[in-house]
ROZADO-651760 format. One record per residue: y, x, z of N, C-alpha, C in turn. Coordinates in pm, whole numbers, padded with zeros to 5 digits, always signed. Each point is the difference from the previous one (the first is absolute). Last residue first. Layout:
REM residues N
YXZYXZYXZ
...
***
This chain:
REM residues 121
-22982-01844+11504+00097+00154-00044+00131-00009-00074
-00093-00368+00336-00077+00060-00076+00021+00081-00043
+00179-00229+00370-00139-00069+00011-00074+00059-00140
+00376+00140+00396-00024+00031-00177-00132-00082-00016
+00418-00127+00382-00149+00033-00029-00055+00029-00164
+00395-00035+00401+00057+00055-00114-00177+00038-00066
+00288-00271+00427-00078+00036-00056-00040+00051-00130
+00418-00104+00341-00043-00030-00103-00154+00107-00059
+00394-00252+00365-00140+00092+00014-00069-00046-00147
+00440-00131+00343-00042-00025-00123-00070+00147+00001
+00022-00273+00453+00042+00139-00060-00047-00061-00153
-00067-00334+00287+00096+00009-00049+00095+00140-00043
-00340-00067+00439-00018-00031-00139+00141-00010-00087
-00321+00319+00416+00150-00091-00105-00043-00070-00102
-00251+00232+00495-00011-00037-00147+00111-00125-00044
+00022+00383+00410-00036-00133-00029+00020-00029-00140
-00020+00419+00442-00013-00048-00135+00017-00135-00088
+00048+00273+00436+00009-00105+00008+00029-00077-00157
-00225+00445+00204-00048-00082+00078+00108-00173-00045
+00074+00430-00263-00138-00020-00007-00078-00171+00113
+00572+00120-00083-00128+00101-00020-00139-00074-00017
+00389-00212-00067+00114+00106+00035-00117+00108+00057
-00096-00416-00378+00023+00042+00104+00099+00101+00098
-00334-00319-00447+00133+00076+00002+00072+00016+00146
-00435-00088-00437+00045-00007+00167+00154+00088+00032
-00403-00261-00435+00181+00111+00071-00010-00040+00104
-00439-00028-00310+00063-00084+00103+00099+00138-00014
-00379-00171-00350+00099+00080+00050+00061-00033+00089
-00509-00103-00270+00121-00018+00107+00110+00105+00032
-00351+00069-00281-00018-00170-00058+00116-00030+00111
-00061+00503-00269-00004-00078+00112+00043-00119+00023
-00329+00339-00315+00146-00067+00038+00015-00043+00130
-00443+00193-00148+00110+00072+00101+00163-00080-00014
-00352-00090-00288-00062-00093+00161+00115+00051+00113
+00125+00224-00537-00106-00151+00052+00004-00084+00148
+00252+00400-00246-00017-00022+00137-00083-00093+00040
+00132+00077-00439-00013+00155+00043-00106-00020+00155
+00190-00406-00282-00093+00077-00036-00052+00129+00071
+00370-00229+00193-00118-00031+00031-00103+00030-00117
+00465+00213+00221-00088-00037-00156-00135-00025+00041
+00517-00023+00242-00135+00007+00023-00073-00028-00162
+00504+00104+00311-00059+00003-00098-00129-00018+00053
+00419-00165+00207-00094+00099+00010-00083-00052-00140
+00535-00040+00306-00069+00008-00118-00165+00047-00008
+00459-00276+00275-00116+00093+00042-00089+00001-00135
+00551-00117+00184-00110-00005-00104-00110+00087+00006
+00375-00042+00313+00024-00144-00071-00134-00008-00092
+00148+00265+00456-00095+00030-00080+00006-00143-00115
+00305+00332+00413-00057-00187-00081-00036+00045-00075
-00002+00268+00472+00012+00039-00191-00028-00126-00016
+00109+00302+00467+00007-00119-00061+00002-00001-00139
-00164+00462+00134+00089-00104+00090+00006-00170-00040
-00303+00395-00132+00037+00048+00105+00104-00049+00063
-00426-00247-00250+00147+00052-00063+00068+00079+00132
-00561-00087-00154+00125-00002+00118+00118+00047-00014
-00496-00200-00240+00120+00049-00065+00096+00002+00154
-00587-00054-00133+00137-00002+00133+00109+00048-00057
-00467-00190-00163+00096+00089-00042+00088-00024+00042
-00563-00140+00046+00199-00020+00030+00068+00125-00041
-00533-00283+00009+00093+00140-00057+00133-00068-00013
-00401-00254+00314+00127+00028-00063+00031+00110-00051
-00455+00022-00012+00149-00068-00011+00036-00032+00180
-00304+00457-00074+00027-00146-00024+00127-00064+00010
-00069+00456-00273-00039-00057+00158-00002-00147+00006
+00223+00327-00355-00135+00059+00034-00007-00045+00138
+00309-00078-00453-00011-00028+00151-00155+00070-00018
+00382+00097-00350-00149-00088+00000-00005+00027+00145
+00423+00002-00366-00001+00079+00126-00192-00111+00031
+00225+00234-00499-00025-00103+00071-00021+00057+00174
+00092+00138-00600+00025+00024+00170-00007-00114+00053
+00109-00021-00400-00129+00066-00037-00065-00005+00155
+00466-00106-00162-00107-00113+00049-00143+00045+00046
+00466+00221+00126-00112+00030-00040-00094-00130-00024
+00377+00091+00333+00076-00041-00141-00140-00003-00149
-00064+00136+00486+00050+00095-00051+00055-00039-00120
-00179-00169+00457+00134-00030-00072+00090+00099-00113
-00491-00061+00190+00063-00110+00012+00106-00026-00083
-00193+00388+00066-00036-00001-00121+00046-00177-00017
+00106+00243+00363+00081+00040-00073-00072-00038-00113
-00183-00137+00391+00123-00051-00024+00054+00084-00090
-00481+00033-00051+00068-00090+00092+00133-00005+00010
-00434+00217-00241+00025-00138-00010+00086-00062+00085
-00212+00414+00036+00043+00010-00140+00037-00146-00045
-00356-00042+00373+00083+00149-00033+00084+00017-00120
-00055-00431+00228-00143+00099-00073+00098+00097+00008
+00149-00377+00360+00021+00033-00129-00061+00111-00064
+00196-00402+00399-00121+00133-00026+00042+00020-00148
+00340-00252+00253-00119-00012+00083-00126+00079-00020
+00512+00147-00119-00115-00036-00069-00109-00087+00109
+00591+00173-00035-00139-00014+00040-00096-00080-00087
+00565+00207-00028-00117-00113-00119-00159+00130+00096
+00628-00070+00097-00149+00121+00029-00143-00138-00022
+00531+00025-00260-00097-00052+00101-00083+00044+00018
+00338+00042-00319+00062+00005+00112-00071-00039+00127
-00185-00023-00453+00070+00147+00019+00053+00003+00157
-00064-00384-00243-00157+00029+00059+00025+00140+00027
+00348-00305-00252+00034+00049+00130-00130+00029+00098
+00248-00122-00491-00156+00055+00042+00050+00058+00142
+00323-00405-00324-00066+00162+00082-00083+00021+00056
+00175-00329-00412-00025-00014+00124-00034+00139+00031
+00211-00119-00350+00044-00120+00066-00102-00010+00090
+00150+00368-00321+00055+00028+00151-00002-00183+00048
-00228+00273-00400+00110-00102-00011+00084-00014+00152
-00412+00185+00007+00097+00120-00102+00127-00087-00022
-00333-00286+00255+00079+00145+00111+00077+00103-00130
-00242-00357-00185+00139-00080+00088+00029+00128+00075
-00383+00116-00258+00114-00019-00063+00130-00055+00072
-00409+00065+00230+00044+00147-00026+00120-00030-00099
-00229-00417+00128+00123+00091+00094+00040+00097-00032
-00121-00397-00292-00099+00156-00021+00149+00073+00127
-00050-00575-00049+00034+00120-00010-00025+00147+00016
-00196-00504+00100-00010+00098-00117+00064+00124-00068
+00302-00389+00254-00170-00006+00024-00042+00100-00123
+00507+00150+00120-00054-00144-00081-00163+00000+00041
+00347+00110+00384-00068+00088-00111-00065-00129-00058
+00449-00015+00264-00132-00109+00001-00060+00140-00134
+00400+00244+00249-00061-00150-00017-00115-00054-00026
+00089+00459+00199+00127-00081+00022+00022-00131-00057
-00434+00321+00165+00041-00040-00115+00152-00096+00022
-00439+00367+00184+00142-00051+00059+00065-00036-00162
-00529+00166+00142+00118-00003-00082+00096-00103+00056
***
């Protein structure tokens, strides 16, 4: 999501995007998997669906490759996680990388990245 000012901490994106204070721009990008179960991978990723989930099937690192087809600023990175649902499967590390392909990748900091964890029903 592409946002034109400061999103408030805790904000429900699907609401700031109907409001137009930030845009969903995961549409405009070709979305890889490092592995993934059958019935579990990039479209159940990004199907707006909590129910839905994307589950790896291999060893770590599990990565999720986002490639914009040209230059893209990226101000706000959103991800959901329900650790009731997902127990051991959360994930205890996140890294951004950000590049012009695969070979010169390098981990950012200072992307605002907001974690979005259900810890109950």
């Amino acid at each position: 999501m592409t946002t034109p000012n400061k999103t408030p901490p805790g904000a429900d994106p699907k609401q700031l995007e109907r409001t137009g204070t930030v845009r969903e721009i995961g549409s405009q990008a070709v979305w890889s998997l490092s592995s993934c179960k059958p019935g579990f991978g990039v479209d159940q990723l990004r199907d707006d669906n909590l129910e839905t989930y994307w589950q790896s099937d291999g060893s770590q690192p599990h990565l999720v490759n986002i490639q914009f087809r040209r230059k893209t600023t990226v101000k706000t990175l959103c991800i959901y996680a329900d650790y009731k649902s997902d127990e051991s499967y959360t994930p205890s590390k996140i890294s951004v990388r950000v590049g012009n392909n695969f070979h010169n990748l390098q981990e950012i900091r200072g992307l605002k990245m907001e974690i979005r964890l259900k810890l109950s029903a």
